[in-house]
N, CA, C and O atoms as a GROMACS GRO file, in nm:
protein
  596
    1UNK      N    1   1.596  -0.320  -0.370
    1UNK     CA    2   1.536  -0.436  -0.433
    1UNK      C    3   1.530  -0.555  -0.338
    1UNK      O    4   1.440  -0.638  -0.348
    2UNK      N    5   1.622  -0.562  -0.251
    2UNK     CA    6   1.576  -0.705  -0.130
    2UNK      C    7   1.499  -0.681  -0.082
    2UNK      O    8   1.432  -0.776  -0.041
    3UNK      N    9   1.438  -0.508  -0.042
    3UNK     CA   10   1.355  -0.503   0.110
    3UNK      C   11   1.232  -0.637   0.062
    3UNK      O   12   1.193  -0.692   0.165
    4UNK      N   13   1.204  -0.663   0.008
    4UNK     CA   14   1.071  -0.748  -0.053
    4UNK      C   15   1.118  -0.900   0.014
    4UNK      O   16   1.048  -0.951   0.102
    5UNK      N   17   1.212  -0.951  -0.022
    5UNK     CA   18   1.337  -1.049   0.004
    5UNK      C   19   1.311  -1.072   0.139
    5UNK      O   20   1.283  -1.185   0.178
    6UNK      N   21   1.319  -0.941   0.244
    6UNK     CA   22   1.380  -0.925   0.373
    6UNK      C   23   1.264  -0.967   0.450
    6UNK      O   24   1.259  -1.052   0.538
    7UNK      N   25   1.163  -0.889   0.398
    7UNK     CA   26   0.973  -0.869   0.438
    7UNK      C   27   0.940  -1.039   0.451
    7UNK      O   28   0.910  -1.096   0.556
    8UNK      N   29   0.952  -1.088   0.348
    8UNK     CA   30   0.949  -1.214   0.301
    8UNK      C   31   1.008  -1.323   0.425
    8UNK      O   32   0.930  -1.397   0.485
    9UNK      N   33   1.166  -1.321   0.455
    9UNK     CA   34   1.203  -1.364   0.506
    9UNK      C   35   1.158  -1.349   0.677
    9UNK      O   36   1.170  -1.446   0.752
   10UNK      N   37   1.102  -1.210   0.729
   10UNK     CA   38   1.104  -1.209   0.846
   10UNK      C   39   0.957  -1.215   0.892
   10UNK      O   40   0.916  -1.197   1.007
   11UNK      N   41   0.836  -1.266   0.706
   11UNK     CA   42   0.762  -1.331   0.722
   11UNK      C   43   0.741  -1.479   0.793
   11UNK      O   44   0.666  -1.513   0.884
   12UNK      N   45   0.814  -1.534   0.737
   12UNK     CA   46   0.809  -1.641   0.743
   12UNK      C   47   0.868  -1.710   0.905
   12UNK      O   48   0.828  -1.815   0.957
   13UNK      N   49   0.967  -1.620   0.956
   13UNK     CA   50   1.004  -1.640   1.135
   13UNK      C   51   0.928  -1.658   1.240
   13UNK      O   52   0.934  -1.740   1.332
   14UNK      N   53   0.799  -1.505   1.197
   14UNK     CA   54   0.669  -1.552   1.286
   14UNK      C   55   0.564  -1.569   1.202
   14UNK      O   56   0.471  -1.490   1.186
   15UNK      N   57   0.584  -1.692   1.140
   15UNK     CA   58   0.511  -1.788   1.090
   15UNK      C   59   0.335  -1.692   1.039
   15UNK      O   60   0.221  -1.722   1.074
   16UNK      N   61   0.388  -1.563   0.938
   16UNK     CA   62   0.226  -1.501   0.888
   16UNK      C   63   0.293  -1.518   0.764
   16UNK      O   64   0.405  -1.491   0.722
   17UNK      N   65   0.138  -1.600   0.696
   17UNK     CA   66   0.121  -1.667   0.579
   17UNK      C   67   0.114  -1.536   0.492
   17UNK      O   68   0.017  -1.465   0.520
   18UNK      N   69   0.212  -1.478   0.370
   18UNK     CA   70   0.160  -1.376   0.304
   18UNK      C   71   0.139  -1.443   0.136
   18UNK      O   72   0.152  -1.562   0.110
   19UNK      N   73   0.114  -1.364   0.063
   19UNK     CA   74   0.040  -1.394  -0.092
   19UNK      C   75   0.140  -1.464  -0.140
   19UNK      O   76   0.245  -1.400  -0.141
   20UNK      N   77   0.148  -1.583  -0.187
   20UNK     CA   78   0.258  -1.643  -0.258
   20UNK      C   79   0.346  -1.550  -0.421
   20UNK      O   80   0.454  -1.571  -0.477
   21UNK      N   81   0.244  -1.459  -0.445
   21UNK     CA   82   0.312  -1.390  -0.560
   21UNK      C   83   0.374  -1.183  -0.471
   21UNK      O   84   0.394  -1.074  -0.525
   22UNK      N   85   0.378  -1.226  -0.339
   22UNK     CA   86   0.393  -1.095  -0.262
   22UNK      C   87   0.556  -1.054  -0.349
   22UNK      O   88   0.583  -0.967  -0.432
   23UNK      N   89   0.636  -1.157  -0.285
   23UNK     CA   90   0.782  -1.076  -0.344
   23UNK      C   91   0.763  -1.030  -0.495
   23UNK      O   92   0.741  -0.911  -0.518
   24UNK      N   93   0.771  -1.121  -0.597
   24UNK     CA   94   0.751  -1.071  -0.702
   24UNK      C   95   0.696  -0.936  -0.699
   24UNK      O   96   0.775  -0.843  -0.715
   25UNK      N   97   0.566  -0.910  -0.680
   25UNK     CA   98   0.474  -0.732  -0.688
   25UNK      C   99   0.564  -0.660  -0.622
   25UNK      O  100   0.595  -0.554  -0.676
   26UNK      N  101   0.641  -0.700  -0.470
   26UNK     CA  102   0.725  -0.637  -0.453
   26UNK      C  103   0.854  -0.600  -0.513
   26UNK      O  104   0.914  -0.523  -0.438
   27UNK      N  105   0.916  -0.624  -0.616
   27UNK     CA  106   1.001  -0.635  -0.670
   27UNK      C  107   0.981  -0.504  -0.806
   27UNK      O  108   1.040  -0.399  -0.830
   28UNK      N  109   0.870  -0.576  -0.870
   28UNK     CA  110   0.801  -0.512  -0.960
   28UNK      C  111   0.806  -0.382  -0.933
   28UNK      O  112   0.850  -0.296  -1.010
   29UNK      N  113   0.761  -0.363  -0.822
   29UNK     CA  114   0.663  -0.191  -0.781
   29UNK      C  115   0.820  -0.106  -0.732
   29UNK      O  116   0.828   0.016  -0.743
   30UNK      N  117   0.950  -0.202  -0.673
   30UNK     CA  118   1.035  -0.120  -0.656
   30UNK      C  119   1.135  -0.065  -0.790
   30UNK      O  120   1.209   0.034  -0.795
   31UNK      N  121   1.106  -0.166  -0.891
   31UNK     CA  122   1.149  -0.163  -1.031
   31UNK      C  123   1.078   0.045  -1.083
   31UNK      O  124   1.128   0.152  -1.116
   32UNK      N  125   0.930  -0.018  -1.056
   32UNK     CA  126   0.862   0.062  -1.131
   32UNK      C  127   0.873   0.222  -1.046
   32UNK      O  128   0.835   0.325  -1.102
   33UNK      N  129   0.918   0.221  -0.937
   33UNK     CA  130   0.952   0.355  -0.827
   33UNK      C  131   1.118   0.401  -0.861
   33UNK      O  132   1.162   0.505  -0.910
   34UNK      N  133   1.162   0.321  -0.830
   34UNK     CA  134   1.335   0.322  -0.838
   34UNK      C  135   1.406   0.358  -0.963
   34UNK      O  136   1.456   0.459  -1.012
   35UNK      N  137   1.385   0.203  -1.005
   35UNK     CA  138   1.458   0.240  -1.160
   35UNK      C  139   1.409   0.356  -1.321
   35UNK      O  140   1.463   0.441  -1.392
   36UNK      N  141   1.251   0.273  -1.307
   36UNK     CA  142   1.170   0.371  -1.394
   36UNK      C  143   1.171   0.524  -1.306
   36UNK      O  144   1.250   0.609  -1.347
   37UNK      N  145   1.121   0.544  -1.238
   37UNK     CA  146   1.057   0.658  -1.159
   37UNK      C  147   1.218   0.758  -1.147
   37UNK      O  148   1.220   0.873  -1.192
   38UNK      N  149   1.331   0.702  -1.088
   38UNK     CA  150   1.419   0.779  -1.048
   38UNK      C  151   1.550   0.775  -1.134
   38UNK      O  152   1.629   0.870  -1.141
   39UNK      N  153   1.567   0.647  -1.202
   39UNK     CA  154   1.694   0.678  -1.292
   39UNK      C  155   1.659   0.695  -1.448
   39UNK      O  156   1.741   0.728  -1.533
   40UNK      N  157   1.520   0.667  -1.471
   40UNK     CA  158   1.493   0.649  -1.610
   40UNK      C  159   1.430   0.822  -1.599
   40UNK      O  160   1.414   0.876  -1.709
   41UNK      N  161   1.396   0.909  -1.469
   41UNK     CA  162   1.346   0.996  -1.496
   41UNK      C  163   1.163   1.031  -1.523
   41UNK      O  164   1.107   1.129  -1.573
   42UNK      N  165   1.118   0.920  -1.474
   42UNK     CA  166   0.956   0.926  -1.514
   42UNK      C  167   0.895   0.984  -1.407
   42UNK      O  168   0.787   1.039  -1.432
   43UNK      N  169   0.948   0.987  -1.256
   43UNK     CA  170   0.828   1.125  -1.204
   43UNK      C  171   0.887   1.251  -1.288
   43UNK      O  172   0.837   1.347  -1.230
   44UNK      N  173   0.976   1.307  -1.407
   44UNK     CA  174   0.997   1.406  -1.443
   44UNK      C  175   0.899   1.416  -1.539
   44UNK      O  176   0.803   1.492  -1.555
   45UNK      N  177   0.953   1.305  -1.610
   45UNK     CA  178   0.914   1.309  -1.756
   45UNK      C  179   0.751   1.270  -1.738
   45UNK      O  180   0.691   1.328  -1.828
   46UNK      N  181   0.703   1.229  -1.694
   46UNK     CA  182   0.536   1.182  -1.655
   46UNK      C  183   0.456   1.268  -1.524
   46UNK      O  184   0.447   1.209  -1.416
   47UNK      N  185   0.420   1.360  -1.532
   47UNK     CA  186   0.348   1.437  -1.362
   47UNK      C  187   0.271   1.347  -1.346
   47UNK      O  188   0.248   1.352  -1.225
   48UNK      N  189   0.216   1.268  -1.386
   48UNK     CA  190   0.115   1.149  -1.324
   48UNK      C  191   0.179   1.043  -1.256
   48UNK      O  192   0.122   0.989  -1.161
   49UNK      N  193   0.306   1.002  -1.299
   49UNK     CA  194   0.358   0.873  -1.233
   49UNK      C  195   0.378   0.837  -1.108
   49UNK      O  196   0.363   0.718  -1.080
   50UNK      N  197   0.425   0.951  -0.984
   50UNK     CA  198   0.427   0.960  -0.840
   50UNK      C  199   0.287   0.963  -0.842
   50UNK      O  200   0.261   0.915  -0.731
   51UNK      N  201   0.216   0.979  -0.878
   51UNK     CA  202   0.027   0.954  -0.870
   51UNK      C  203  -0.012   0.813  -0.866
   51UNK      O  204  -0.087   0.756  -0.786
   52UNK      N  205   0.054   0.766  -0.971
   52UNK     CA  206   0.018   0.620  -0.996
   52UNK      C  207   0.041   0.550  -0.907
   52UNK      O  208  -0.039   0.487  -0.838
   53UNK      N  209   0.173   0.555  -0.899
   53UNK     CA  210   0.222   0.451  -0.818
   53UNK      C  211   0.178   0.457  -0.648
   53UNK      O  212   0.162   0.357  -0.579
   54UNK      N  213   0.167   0.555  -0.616
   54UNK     CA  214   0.054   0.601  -0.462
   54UNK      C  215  -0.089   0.524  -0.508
   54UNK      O  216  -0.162   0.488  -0.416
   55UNK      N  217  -0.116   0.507  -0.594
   55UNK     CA  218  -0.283   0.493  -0.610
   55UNK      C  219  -0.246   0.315  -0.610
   55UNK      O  220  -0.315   0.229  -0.555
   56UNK      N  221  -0.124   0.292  -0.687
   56UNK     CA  222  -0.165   0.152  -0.675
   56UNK      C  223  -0.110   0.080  -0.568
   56UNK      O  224  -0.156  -0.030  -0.541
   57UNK      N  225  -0.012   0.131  -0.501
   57UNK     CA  226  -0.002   0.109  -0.352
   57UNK      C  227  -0.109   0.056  -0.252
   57UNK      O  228  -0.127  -0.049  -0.189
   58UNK      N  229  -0.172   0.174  -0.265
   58UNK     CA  230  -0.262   0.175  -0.190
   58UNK      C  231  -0.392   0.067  -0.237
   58UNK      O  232  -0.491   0.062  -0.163
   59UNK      N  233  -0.391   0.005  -0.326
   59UNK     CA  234  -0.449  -0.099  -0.398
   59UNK      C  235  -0.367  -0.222  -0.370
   59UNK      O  236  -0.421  -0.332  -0.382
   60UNK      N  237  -0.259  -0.213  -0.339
   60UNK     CA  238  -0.218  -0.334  -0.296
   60UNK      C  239  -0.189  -0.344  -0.178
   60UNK      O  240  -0.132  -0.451  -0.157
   61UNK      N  241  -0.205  -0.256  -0.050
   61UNK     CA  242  -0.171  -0.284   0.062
   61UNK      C  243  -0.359  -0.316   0.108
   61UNK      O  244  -0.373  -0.381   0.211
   62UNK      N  245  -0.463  -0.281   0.051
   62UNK     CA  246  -0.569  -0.326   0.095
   62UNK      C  247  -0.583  -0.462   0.064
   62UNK      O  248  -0.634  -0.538   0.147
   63UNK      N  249  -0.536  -0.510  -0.069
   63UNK     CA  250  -0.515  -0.641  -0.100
   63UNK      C  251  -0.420  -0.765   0.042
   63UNK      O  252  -0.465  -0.866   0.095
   64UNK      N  253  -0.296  -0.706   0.058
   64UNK     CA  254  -0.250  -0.766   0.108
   64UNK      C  255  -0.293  -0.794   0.253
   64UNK      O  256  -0.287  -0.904   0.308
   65UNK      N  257  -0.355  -0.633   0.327
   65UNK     CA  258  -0.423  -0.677   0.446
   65UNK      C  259  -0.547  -0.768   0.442
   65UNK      O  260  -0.558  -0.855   0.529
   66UNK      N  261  -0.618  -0.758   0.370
   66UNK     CA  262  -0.666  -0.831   0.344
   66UNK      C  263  -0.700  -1.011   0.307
   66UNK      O  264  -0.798  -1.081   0.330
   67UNK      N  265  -0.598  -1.031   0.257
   67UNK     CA  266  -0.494  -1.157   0.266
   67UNK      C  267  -0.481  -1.195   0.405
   67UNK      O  268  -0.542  -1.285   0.462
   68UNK      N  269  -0.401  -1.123   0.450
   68UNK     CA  270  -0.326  -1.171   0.602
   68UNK      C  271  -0.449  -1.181   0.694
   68UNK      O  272  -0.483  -1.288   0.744
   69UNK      N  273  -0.504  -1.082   0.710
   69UNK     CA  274  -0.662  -1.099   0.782
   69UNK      C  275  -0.755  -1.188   0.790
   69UNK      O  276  -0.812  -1.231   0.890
   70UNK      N  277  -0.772  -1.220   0.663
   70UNK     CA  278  -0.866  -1.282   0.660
   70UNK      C  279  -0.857  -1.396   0.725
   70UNK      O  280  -0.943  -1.395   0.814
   71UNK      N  281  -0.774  -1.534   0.727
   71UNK     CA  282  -0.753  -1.618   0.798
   71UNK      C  283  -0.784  -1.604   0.951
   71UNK      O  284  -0.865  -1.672   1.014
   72UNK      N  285  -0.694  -1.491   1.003
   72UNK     CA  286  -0.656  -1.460   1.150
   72UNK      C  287  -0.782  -1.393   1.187
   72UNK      O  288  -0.771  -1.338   1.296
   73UNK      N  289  -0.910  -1.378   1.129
   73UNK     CA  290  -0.976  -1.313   1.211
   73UNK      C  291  -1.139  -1.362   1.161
   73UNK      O  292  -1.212  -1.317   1.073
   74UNK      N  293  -1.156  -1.458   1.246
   74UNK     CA  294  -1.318  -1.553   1.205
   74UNK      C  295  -1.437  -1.467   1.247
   74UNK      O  296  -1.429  -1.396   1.348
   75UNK      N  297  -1.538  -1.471   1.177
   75UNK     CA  298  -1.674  -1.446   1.215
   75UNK      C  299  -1.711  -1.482   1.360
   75UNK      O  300  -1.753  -1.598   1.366
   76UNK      N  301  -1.708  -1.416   1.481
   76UNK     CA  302  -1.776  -1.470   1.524
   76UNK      C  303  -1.900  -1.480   1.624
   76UNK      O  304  -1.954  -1.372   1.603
   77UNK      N  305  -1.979  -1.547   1.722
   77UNK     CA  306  -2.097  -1.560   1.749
   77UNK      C  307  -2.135  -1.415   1.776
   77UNK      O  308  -2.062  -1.337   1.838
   78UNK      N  309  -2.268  -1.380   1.721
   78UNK     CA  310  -2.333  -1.303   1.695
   78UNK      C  311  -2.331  -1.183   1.640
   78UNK      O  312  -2.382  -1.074   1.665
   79UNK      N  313  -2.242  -1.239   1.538
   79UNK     CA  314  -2.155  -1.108   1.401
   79UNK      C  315  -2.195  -1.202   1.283
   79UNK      O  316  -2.148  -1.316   1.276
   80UNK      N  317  -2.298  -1.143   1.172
   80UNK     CA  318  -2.302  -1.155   1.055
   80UNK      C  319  -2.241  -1.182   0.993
   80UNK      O  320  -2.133  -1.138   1.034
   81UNK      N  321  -2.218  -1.257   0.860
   81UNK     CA  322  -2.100  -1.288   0.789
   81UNK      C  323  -2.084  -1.153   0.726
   81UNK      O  324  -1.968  -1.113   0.715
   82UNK      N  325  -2.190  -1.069   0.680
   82UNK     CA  326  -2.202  -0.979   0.624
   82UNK      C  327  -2.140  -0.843   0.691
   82UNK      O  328  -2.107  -0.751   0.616
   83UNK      N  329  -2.124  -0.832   0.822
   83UNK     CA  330  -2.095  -0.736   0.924
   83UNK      C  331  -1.946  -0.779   0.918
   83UNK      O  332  -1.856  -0.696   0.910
   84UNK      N  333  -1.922  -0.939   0.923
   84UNK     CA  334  -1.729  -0.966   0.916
   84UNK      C  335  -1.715  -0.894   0.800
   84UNK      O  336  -1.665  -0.783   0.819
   85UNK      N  337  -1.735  -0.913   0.716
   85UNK     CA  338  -1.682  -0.847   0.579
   85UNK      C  339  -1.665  -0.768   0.578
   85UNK      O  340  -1.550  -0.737   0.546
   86UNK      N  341  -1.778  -0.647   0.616
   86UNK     CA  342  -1.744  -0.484   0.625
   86UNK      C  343  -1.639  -0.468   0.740
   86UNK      O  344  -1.596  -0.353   0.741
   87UNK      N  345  -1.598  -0.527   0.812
   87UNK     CA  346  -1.499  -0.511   0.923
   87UNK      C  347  -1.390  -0.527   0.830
   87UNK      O  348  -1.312  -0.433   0.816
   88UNK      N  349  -1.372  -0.650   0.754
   88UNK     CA  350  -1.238  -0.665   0.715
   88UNK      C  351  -1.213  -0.541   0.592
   88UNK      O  352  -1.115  -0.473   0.564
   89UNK      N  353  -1.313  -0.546   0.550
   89UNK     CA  354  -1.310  -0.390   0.428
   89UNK      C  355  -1.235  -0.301   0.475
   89UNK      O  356  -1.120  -0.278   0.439
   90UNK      N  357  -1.302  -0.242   0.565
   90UNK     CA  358  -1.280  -0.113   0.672
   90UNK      C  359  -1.141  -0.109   0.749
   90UNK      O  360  -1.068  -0.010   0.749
   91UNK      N  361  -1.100  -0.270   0.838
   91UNK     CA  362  -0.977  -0.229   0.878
   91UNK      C  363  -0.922  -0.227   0.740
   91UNK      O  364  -0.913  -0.110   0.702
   92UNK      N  365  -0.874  -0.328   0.632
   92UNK     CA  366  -0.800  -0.316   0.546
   92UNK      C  367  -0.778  -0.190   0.510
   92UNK      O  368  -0.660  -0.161   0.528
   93UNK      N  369  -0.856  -0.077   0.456
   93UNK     CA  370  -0.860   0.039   0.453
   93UNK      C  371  -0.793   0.107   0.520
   93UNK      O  372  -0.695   0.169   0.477
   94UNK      N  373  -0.842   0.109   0.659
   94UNK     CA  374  -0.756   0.194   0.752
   94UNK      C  375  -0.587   0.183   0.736
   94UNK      O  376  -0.513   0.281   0.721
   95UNK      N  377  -0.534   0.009   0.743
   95UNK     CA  378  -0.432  -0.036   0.730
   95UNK      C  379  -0.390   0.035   0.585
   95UNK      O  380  -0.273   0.064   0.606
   96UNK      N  381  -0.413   0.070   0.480
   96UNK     CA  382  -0.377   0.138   0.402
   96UNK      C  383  -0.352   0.243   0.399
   96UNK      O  384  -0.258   0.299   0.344
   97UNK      N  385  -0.487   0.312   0.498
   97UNK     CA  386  -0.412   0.469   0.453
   97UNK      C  387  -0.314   0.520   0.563
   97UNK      O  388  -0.270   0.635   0.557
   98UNK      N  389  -0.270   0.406   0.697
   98UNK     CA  390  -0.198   0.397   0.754
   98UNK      C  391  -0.061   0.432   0.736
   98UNK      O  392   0.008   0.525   0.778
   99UNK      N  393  -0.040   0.335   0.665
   99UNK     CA  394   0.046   0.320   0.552
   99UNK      C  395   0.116   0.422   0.474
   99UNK      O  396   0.233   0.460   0.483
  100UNK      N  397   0.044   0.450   0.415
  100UNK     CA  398   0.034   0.541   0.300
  100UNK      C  399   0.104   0.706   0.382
  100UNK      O  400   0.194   0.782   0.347
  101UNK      N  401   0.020   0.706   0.487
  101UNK     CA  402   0.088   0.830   0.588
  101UNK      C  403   0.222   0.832   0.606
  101UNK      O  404   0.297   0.925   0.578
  102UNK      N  405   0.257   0.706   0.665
  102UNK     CA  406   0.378   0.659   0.755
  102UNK      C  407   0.470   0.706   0.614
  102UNK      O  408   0.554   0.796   0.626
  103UNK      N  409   0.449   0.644   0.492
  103UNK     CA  410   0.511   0.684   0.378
  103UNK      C  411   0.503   0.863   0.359
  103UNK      O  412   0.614   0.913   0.377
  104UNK      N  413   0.447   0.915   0.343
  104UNK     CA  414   0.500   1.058   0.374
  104UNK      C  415   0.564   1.102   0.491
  104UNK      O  416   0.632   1.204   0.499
  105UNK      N  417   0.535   1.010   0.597
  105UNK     CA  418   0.632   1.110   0.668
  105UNK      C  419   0.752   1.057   0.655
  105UNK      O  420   0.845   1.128   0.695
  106UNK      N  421   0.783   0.928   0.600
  106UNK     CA  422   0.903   0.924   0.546
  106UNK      C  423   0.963   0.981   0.473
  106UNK      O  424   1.085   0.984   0.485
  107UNK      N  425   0.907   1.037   0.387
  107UNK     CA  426   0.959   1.112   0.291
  107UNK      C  427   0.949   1.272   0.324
  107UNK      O  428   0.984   1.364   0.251
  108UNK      N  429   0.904   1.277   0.425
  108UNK     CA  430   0.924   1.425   0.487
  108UNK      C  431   1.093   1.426   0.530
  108UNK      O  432   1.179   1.493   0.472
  109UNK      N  433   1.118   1.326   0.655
  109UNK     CA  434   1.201   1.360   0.689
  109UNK      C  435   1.328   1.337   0.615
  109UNK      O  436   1.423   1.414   0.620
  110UNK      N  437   1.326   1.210   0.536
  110UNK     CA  438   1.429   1.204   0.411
  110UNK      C  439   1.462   1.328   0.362
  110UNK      O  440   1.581   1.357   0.350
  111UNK      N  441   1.380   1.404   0.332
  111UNK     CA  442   1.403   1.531   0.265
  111UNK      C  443   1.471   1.626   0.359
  111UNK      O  444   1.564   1.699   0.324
  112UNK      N  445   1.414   1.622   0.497
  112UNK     CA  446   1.460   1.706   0.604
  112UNK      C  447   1.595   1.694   0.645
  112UNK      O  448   1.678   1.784   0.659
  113UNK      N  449   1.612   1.542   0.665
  113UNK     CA  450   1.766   1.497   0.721
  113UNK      C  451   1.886   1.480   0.629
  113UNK      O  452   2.002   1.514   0.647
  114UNK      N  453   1.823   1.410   0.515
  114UNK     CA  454   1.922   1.396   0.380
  114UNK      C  455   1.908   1.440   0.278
  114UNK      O  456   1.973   1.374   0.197
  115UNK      N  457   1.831   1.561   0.209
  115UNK     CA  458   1.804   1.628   0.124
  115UNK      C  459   1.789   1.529  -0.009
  115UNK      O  460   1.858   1.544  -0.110
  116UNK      N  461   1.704   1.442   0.005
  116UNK     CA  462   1.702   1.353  -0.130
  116UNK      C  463   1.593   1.397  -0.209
  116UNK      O  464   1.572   1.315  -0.299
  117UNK      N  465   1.500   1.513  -0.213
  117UNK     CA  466   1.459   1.549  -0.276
  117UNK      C  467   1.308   1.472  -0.293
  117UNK      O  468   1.245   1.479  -0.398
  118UNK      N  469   1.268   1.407  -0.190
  118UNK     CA  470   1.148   1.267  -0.254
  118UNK      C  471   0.973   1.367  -0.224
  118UNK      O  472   0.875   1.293  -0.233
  119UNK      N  473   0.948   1.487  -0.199
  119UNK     CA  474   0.871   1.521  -0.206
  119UNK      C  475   0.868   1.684  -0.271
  119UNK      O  476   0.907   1.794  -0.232
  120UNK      N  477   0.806   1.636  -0.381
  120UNK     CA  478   0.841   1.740  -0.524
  120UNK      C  479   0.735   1.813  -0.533
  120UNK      O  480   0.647   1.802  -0.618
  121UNK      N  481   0.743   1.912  -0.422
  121UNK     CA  482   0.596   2.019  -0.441
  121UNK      C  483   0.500   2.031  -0.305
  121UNK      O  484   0.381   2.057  -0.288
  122UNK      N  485   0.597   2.003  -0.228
  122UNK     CA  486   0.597   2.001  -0.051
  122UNK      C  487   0.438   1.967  -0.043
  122UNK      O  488   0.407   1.877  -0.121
  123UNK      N  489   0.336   2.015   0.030
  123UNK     CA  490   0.233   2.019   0.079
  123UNK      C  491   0.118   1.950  -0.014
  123UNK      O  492   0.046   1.855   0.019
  124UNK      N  493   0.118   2.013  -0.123
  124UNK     CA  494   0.025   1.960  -0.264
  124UNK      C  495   0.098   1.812  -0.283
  124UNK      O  496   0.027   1.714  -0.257
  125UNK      N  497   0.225   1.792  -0.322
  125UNK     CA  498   0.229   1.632  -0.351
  125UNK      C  499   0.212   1.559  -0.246
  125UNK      O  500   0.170   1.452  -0.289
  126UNK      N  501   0.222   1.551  -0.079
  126UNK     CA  502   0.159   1.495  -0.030
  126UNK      C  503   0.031   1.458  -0.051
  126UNK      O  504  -0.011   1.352  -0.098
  127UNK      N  505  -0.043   1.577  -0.002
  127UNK     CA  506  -0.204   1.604   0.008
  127UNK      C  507  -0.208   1.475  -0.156
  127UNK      O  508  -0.263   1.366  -0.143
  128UNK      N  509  -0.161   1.506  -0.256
  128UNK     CA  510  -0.204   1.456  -0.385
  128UNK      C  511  -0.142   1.306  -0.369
  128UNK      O  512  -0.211   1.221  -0.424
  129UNK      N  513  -0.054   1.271  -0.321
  129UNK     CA  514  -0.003   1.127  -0.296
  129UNK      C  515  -0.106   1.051  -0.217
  129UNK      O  516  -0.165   0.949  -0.251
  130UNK      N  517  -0.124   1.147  -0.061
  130UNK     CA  518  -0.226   1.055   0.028
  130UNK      C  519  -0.377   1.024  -0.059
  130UNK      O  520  -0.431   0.915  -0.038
  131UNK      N  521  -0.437   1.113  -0.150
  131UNK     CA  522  -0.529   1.123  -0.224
  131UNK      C  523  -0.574   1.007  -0.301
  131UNK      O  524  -0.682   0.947  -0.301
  132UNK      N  525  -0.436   0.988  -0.386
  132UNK     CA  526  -0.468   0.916  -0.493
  132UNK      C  527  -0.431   0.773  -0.417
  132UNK      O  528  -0.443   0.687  -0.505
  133UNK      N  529  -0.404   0.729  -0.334
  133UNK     CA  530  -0.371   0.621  -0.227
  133UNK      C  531  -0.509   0.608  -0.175
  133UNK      O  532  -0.564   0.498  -0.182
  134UNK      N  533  -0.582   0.728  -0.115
  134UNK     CA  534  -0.688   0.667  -0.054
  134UNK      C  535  -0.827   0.615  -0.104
  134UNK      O  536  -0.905   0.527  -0.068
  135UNK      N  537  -0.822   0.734  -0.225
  135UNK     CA  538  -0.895   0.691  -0.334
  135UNK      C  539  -0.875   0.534  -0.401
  135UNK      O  540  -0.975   0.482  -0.450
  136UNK      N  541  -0.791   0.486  -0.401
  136UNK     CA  542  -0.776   0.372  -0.477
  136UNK      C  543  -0.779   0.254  -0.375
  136UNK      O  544  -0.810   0.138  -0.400
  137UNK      N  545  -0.744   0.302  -0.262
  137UNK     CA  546  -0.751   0.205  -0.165
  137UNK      C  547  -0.905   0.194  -0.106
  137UNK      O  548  -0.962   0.095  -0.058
  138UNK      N  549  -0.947   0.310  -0.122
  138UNK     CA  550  -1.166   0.314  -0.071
  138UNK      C  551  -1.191   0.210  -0.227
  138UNK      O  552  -1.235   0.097  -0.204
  139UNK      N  553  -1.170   0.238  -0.344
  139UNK     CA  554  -1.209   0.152  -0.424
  139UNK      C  555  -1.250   0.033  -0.416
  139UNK      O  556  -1.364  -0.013  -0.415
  140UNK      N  557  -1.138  -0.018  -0.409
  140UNK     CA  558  -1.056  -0.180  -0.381
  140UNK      C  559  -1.104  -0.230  -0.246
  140UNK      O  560  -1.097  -0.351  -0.228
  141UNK      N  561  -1.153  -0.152  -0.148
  141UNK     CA  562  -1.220  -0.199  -0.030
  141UNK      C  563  -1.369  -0.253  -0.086
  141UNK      O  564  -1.409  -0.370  -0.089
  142UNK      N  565  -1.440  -0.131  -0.130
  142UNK     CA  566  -1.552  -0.128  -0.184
  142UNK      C  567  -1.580  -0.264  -0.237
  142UNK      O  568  -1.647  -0.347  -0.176
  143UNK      N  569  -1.490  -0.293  -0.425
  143UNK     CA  570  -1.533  -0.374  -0.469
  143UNK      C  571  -1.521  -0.528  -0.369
  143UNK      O  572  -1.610  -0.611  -0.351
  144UNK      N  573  -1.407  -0.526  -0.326
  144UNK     CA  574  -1.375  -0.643  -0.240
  144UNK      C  575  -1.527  -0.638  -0.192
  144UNK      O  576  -1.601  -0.718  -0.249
  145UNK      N  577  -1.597  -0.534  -0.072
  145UNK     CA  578  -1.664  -0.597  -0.014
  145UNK      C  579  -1.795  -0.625  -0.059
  145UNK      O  580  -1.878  -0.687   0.007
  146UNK      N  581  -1.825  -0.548  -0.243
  146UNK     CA  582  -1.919  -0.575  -0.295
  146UNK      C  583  -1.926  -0.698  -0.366
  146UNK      O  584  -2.034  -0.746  -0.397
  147UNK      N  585  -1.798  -0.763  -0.398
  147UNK     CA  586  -1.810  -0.892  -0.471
  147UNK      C  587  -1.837  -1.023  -0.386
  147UNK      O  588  -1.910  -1.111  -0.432
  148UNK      N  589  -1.772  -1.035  -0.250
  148UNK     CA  590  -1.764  -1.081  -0.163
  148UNK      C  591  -1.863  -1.098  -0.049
  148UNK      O  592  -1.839  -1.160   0.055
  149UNK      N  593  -2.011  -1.017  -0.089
  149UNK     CA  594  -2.106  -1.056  -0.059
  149UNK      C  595  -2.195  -1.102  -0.095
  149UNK      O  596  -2.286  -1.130  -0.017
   0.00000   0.00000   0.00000
């Protein structure tokens, strides 16, 4: 429950501006993984819930790159405003499903080194984690860059 706390804090050292409601979602989403997901029993009791929570991940890390980006990276001479946008779409994206990887292979080797059990159906819940992450994260690029033009 601090890592959000920590993120936060070692935001703010080298001075990158993140979403003023970041800790909170962070807090939230470790609530909704941790406590719901692992002591209350809901990736058991729910086969969709390790779904969800990958899909909305990945909905909020396009959000957040997005955020941070946008400031740090101007239009400029002889780039469209319209061409910046699809850039920031696209990396944001990438930065997600980046992400989203690095998170399985975390949870590969968790499983490998400390047997904690965090990938429930080896090959398929990946493949189905990165899925529903990238899917939701192509979404959320999309609309971003359809509203935003």
């Amino acid at each position: 429950m601090t890592l959000p706390f920590i993120f936060s804090y070692l935001a703010k050292r080298v001075q990158l501006k993140i979403p003023s409601g970041f800790v909170l979602i962070g807090v939230i989403f470790i609530f909704l993984a941790q406590y719901l997901g692992e002591i209350k029993d809901f990736y058991e009791i729910f086969w969709w819930w390790d779904v969800l929570l990958h899909a909305v991940f990945g909905t909020l890390a396009v959000l957040f790159a997005l955020f941070v980006l946008t400031p740090e990276l101007a239009p400029g001479e002889g780039r469209s405003k319209n061409r910046y946008q699809l850039f920031l779409a696209l990396l944001s994206l990438t930065f997600s499903f980046a992400v989203s990887a690095t998170w399985e292979i975390i949870e590969y080797f968790g499983d490998l080194l400390f047997t904690v059990h965090m990938v429930k159906g080896g090959l398929e819940d990946s493949i189905t984690d990165l899925t529903a992450g990238a899917v939701a994260a192509a979404l959320t690029a999309i609309i971003y860059y359809r509203l935003i033009r």
